[in-house]
C-alpha positions in Angstrom: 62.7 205.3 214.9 64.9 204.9 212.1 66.5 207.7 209.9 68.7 208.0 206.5 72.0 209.0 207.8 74.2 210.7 205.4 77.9 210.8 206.0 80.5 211.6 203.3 83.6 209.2 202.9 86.3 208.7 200.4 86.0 206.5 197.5 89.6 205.1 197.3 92.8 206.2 198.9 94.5 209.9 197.9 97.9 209.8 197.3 98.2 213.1 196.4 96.2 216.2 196.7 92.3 215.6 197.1 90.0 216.2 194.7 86.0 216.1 194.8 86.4 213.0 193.0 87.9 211.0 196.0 84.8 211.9 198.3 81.3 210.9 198.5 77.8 210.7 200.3 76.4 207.8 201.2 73.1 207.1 203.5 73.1 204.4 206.0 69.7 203.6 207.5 70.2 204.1 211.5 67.9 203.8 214.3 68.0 206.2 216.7 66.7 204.9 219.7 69.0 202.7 221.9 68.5 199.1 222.9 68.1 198.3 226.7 71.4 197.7 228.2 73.2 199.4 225.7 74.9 202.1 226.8 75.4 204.0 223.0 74.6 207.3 223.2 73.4 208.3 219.6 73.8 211.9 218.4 73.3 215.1 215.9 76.1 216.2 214.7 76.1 220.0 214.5 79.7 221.4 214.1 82.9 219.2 212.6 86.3 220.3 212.6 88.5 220.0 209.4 92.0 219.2 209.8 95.1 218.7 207.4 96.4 215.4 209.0 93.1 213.3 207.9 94.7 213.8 204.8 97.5 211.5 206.0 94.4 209.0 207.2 93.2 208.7 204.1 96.6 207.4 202.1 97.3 204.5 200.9 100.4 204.5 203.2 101.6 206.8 205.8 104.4 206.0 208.9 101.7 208.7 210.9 98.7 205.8 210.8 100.7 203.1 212.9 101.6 206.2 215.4 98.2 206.8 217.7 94.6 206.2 217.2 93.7 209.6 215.7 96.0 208.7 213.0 94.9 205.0 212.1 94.4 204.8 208.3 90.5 205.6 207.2 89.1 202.9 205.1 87.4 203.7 201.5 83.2 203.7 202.3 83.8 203.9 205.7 83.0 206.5 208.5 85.7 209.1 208.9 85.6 210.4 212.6 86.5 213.7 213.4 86.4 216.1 216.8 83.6 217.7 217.0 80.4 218.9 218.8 77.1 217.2 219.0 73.6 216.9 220.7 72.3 214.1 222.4 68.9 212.0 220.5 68.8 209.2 222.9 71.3 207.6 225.3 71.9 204.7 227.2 74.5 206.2 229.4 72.6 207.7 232.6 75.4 210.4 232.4 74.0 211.8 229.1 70.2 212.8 228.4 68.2 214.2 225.8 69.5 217.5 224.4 73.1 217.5 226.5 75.3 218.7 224.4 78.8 216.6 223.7 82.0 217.6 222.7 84.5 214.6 221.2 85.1 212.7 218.2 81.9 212.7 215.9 81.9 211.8 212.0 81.8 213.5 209.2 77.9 212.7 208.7 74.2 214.1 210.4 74.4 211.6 213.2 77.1 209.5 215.1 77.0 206.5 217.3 79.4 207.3 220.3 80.5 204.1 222.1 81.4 203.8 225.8 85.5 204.3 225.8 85.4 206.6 222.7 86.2 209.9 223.0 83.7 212.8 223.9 82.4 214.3 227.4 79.3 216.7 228.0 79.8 220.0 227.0 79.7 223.3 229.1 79.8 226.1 226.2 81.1 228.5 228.7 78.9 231.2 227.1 80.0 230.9 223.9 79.8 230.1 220.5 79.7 226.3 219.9 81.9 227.0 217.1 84.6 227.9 219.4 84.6 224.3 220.7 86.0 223.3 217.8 88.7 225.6 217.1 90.3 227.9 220.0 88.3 226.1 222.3 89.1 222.6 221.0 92.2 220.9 219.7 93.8 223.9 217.5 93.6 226.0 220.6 96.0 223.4 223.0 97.7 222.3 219.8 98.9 226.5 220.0 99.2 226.8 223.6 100.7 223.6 224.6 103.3 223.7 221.4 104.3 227.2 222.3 104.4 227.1 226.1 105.8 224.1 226.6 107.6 222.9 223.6 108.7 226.0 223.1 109.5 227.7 226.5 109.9 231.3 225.2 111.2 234.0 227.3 110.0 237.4 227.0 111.0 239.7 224.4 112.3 236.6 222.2 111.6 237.0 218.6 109.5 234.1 217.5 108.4 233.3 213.4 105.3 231.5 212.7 104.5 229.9 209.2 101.0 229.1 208.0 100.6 232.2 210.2 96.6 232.9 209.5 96.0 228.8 210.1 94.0 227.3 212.3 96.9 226.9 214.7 99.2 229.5 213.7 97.2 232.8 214.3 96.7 231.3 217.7 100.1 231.1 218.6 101.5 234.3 217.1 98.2 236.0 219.3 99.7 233.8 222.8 103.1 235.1 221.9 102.4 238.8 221.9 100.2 238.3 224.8 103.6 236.8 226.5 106.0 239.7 225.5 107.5 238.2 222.5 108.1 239.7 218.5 106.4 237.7 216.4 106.3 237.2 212.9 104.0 235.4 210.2 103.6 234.4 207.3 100.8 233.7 204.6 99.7 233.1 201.1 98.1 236.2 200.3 98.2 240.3 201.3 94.8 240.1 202.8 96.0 237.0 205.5 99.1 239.3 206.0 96.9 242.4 206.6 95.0 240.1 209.2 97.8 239.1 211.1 99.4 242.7 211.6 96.1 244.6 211.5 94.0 242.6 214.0 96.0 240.2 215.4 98.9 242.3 216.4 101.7 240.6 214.7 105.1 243.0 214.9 105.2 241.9 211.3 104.5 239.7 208.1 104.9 238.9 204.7 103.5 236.6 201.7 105.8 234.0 201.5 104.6 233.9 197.5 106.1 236.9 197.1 109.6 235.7 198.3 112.1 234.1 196.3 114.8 233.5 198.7 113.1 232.5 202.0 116.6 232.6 203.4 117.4 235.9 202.7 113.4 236.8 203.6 113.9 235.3 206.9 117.5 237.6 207.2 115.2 240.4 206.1 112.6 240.3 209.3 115.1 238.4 211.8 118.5 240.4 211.4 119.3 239.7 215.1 118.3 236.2 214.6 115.1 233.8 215.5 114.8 232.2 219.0 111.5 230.1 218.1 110.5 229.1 215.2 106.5 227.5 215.3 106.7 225.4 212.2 103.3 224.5 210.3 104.8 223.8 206.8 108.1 221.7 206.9 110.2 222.2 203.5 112.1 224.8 202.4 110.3 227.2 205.1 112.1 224.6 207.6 115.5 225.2 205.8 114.8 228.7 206.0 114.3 229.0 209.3 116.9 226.8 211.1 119.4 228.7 208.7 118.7 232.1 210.9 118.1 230.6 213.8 120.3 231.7 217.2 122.2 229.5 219.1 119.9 227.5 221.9 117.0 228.2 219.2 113.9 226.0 219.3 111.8 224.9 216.7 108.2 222.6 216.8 107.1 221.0 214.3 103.4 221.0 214.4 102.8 220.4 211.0 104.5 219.6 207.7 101.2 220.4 205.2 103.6 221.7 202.3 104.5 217.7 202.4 101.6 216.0 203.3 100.4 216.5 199.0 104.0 216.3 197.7 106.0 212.9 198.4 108.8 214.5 196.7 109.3 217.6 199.3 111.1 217.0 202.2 113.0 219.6 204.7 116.7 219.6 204.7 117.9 221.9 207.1 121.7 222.1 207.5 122.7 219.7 210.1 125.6 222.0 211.1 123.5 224.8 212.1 121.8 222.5 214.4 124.6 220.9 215.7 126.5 224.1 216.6 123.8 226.6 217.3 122.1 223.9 219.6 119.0 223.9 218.3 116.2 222.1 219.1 113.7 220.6 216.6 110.5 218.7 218.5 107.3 217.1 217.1 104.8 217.2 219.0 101.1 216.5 219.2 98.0 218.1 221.0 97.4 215.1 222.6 100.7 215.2 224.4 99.6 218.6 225.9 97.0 217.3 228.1 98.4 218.0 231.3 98.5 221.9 230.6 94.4 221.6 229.1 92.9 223.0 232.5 95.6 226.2 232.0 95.0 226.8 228.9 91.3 226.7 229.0 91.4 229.0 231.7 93.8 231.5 230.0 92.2 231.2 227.0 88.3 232.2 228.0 90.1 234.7 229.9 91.5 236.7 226.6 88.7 235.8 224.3 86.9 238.0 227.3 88.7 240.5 227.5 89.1 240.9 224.0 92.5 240.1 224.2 92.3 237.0 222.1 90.6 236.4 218.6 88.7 234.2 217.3 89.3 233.6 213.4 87.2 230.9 212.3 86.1 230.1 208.5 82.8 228.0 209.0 81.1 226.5 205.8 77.5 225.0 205.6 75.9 221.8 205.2 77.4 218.4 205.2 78.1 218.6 201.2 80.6 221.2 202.0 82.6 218.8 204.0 84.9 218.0 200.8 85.5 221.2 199.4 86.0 222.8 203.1 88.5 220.1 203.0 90.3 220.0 199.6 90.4 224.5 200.4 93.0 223.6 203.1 95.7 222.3 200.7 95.1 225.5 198.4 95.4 228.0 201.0 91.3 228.5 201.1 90.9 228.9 204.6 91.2 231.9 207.3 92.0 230.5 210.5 90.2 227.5 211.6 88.2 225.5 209.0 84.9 224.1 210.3 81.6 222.8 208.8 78.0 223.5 210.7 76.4 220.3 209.5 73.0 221.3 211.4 71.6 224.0 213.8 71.3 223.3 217.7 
């Protein structure tokens, strides 16, 4: 049986910040039955995650696409794969039947062809949303555990800062760090994100970072004993900021630099001194690199969302034609927590 697959792509490469312009839909004939021998599995694809980095994917250059496979430049017309969760239409895999549900790297289209070696696994939904898979269930949610827990290493009682605090990853780790004993504050782009954070998320603290002229002097503001981990989503001045009121044996990762990713011209200059002297360390890192600690984390994390301890702030749009706005809103501050797209019911 063949259907019109519709997937959205981009039309050229964006150096730059997105617009509607660079994206597209297209339709692909596909058949979705499965040869004998094969061993495809062919799938719906119900929920996609949206992520800042493609945007780095999807540039005419960037040193990130030469790094891992996630990363690998996305060519115009093309496919563009993305994690995600899916259900099964036909398989040739006797691990996978009709209806399992799949967790892995989908596309950003109504049905994906997942090849033996690629990335996915049946799903267990653990009683809950599928949604969740994609979010604090999925990447975002070891990208905040692994990055604070073990890049980080806090102690209890440290005072942590978190940019791009209402973010996909950001919220998550401010919430694991108050769980752990530590003060924590955030920022955002507007006083509703900042009411969220200290309201139900139980940051100690937060501001709008639009509101600030002198992140230096913010930072002073909300840190006057200092900053012992700083979880860094944003890169730029913010950086500068931070490692400037940093204490001595302070750590900073640098999950993501998104103030940069639009803006070739902005680039962090922290003052080499402070680092040198105060001993700080500064670590990229990605979620990948945090596999070891995914059977913790899953387990702590299904624990608090439970208990209620944990949140769940996710920002879901509809339809595959949203794929490129839900996309472009990420760059202009759009979102509240994680940014998916339901491209189909179960």
């Amino acid at each position: 049986m063949e259907v019109a697959n519709r997937y959205i792509t981009i039309k050229n490469q964006i150096d730059g910040e997105p617009k509607e312009s660079n994206f597209e839909l297209r339709t692909l004939a596909l058949d979705i039955s499965v040869d004998p021998g094969s061993s495809d599995i062919i799938v719906k694809n119900l929920y996609v995650s949206i992520d800042p980095y493609q945007l780095n994917r999807m540039k005419s250059f960037s040193s990130s696409q030469k790094a891992i496979g996630f990363a690998a430049a996305i060519t115009p017309g093309e496919t563009i794969d993305a994690y995600g969760v899916a259900k099964v239409v036909a398989s040739g895999n006797p691990e996978f039947e009709k209806d399992d549900l799949v967790v892995g790297l989908i596309t950003w289209g109504e049905y994906s062809v997942l090849k033996e070696g690629s990335m996915f696994r049946k799903l267990d939904p653990l009683g809950f949303p599928l949604s969740h898979q994609v979010g604090i269930l999925g990447f975002s949610g070891l990208t905040a555990y692994g990055g604070f827990f073990e890049v980080c290493k806090p102690k209890k009682g440290e005072k942590v800062f978190v940019s791009a605090a209402s973010g996909s990853v950001g919220n998550l780790v401010g919430q694991y760090a108050k769980l752990f004993g530590c003060y924590v504050v955030g920022c955002a782009g507007t006083k509703e994100k900042v009411a969220l954070l200290k309201e139900k998320l139980g940051f100690d603290d937060a501001f709008n970072y639009k509101e600030e002229s002198d992140l230096k002097s913010t930072l002073k503001k909300y840190f006057p004993d200092g900053i012992d981990i700083y979880f860094d989503n944003v890169g730029a001045e913010m950086l500068e900021a931070a490692v400037s009121n940093m204490n001595t044996f302070g750590r900073v990762a640098v999950c993501g630099v998104i103030s940069e990713y639009t803006d070739a011209g902005k680039r962090a200059a922290p003052d080499m001194l402070d680092v040198i002297y105060k001993r700080i360390k500064i670590q990229g890192f990605l979620a990948a690199d945090q596999m070891n600690v995914y059977s913790d984390f899953l387990s702590t994390t299904t624990d608090h969302l439970r208990t209620g301890k944990l949140h769940a702030i996710e920002d879901i749009s509809h339809g595959l034609e949203s794929v490129p706005s839900a996309f472009i809103g990420l760059f202009r501050g759009h979102n509240t927590g994680k940014k998916i797209v339901k491209i189909a019911d179960e």
